[in-house]
N, C-alpha and C positions, 0 to 999 in steps of 0.2 A: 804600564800600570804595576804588572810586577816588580819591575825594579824598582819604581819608586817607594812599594811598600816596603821594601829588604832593606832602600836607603833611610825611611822613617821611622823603623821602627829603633834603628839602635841611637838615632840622632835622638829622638824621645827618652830614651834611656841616659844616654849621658847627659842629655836635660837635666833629670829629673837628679842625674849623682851630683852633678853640679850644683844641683838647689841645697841639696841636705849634704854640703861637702862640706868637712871639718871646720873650716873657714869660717860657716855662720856663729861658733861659737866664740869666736873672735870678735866677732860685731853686735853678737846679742847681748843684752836686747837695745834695740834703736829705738822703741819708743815703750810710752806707757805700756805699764805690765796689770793686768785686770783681777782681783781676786775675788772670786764667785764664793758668798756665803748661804747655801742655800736654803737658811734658814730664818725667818725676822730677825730683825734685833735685839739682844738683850741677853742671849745665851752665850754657852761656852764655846760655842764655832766662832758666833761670831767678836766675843771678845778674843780669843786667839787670833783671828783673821786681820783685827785692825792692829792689834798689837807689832804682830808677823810683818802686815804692812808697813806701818811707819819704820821700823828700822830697815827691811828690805830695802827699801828708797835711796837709803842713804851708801847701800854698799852694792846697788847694780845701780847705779847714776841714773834711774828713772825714776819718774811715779809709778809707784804702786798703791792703786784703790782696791777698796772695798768697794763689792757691788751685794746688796741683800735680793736673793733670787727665791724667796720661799716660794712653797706649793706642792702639793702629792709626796708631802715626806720625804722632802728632799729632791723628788724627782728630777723638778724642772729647772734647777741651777744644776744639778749634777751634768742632767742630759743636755742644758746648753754648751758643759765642756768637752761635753761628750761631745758633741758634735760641733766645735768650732775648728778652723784649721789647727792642724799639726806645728804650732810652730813654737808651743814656751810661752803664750800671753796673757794664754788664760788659766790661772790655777783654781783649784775648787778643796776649799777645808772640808772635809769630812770624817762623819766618826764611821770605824771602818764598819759597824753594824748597819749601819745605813743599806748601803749595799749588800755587806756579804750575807743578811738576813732578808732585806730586802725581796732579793732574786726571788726568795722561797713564797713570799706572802703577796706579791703583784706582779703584774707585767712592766718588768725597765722596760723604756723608751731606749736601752742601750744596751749594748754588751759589758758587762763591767770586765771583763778580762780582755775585751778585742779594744773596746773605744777607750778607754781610761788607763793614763801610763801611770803608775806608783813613783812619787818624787821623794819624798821623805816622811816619815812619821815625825810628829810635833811633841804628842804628851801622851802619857797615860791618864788618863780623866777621871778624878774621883767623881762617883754616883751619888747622891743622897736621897733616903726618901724622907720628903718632907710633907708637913701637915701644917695649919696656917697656925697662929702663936696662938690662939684662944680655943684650939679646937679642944676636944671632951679626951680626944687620944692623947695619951701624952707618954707614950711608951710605945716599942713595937711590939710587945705584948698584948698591951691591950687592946691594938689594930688588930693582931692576929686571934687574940680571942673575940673580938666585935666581928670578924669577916668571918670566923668559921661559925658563927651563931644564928647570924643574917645571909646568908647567901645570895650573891647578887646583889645587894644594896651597896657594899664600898665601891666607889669609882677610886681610878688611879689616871693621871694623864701622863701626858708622854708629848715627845716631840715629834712624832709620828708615828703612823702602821708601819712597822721594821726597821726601826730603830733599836739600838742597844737599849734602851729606855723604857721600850714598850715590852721586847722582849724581859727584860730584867725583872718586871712588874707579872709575867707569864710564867716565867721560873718560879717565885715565888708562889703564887697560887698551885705549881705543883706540887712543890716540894712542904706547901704550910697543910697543903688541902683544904685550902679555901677558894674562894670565885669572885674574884674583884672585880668590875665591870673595865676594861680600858675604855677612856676618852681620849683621842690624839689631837695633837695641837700642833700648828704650821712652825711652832719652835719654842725652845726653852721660856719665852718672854711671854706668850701668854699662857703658858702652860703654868708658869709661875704666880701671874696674875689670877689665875682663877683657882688654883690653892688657898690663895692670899684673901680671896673675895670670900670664899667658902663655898663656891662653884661646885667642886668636887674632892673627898673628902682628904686627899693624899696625892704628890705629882713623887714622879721619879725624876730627879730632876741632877743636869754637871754641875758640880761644885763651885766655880767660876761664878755661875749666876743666882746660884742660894745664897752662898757665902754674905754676902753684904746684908739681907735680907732677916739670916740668921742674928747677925753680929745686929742688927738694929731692932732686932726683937719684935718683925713680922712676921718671922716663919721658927716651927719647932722643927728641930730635925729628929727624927726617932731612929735611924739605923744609916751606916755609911754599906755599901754591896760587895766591898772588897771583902777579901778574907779575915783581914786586921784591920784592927782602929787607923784612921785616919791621924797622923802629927798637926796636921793641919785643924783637926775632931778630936780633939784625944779625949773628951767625957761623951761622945757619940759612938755607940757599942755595933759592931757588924754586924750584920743579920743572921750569920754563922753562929754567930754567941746562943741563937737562938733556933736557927735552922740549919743543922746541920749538912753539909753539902753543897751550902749556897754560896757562890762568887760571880760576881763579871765586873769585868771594868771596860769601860770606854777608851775606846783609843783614835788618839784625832791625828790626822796625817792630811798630808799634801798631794793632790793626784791634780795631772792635767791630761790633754787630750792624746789619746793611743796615737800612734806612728810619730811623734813627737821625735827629732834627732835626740840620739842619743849624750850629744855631747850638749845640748841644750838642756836635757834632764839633770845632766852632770852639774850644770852651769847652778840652778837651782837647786838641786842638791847641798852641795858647798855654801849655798848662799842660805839654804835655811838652818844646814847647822851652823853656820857664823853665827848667825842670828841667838840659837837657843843657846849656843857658849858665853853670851851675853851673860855677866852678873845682875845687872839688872832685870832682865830679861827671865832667869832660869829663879828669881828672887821673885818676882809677881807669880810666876807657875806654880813654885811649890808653899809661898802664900796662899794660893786657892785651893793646897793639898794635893794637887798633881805632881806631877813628876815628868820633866823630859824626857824624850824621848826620839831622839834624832836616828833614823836610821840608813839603809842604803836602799833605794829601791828594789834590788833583788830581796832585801829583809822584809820591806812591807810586801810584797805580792806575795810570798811566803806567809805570809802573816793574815792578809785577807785570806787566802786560798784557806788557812786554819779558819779563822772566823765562821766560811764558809759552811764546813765541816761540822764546827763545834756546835751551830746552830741547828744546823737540821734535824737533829734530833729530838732539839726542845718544842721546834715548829711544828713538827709530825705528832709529838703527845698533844701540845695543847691545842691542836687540830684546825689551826691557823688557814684558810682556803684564801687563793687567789682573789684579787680584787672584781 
């Protein structure tokens, strides 16, 4: 019985180098490649997601789908890539506030450092907040004089509890000194819709999925969240114009399932900067006022682990407690 453990344990080993030996990056991928959007339809994830897809397809000789996996804020499409094998099939768009704010405000279903490999960063995401085209606000002035007057009466939506989104809307009540109520919504698309409806008074919403909405004169936008005007907004003023100190942007990237080989990340990697070197391609992103952003995986896990960081701070004053 001894020996036979001493003989199994290293035959199990060389199994196992064999399974993830260089080689599989030679043959990947052999079949469809699955893109987890964890959000409904109609926002900036998941128009990056189908866009990302249809060209992917064409330069790894498989399909590549969209799958919409909303629920808990992202949770339940993150945590299905979370936990699907290790093997490159399943990627999951997310903006990195998802997670790296996440942690602070619920219990993951996951580890984001242990289950989740960093594959490429995609864009930087312009923010906007927007108000619906008839509303009485028609400035961020006059939101921010309406909210410090009323307290507790403005609602703001978001694409979920710990999102950049939600957070962004939470900065700014610090930083204006006001108390805007958050409502979260399973994703950009009705969080848009009930701006639009007059649901609630203001959405913080990615530029991808305002943009059309703006341009057809259902939605006012009254301030972009970067530092500077938007080229994409250039008569839509920052909110820094008005509150000093105030910035965040969204950044949407590629992450698949942790222990993932190495040379399969690489494989994808390559494959989604092709993708954004696209003129076509890099001509729709910063049509919706974003900006690509292709990076190396060692760059986005550096870049979540800041996220991580940068947010807890804001988490801990506006006194954010677990789910």
């Amino acid at each position: 019985m001894i020996m036979l453990r001493a003989l199994t344990a290293p035959l199990c080993a060389l199994a196992a180098a064999l399974a993830w030996s260089p080689s599989i990056a030679q043959t990947y991928p052999a079949k469809p490649v699955r893109i987890i959007v964890p959000l409904v339809a109609g926002g900036s994830l998941d128009t990056m997601g189908r866009m990302m897809a249809d060209k992917m397809s064409q330069g790894l000789g498989q399909p590549v789908y969209v799958e919409n996996r909303p629920g808990a804020s992202g949770d339940i499409g993150i945590g299905l890539v979370a936990k699907s094998p290790p093997d490159g099939y399943n990627l999951c768009v997310i903006g990195t506030g998802m997670i790296a704010i996440g942690m602070y405000v619920r219990k993951l279903p996951y580890d984001p450092l242990k289950d989740l490999a960093p594959v490429s960063g995609l864009s930087k995401s312009l923010l906007v907040i927007v108000t619906a085209a008839n509303s009485s606000l028609r400035s961020l002035p006059e939101l921010l004089a309406y909210a410090k007057a009323n307290p507790g009466v403005v609602n703001f939506g978001s694409i979920g509890i710990g999102s950049t989104q939600h957070l962004s809307g939470e900065l700014l009540n610090l930083l204006a000194g006001i108390n805007m109520v958050h409502v979260p919504y399973k994703g950009a698309g009705e969080a848009n819709t009930a701006v639009m409806g007059g649901q609630i008074h203001i959405a913080v919403s990615g530029g991808p999925g305002v943009a059309p909405h703006v341009r057809a004169g259902k939605m006012r936008a009254l301030a972009v969240t970067d530092t500077k005007r938007s080229t994409a907004m250039p008569d839509v003023p920052a909110v820094s114009e008005f509150v000093p100190g105030y910035a965040t942007t969204a950044l949407l990237a590629f992450v698949t399932t942790g222990g993932t080989p190495p040379d399969v990340v690489a494989r994808l990697n390559s494959e989604t900067h092709r993708v954004l070197g696209l003129a076509d391609v890099r001509g729709r992103i910063t049509g919706w006022g974003d900006e690509p952003d292709p990076t190396t995986p060692e760059e986005l896990g550096r870049t979540l682990r800041a996220e991580m960081q940068k947010w807890g701070d804001v988490i801990k004053k506006a006194g954010l407690k677990l789910q």
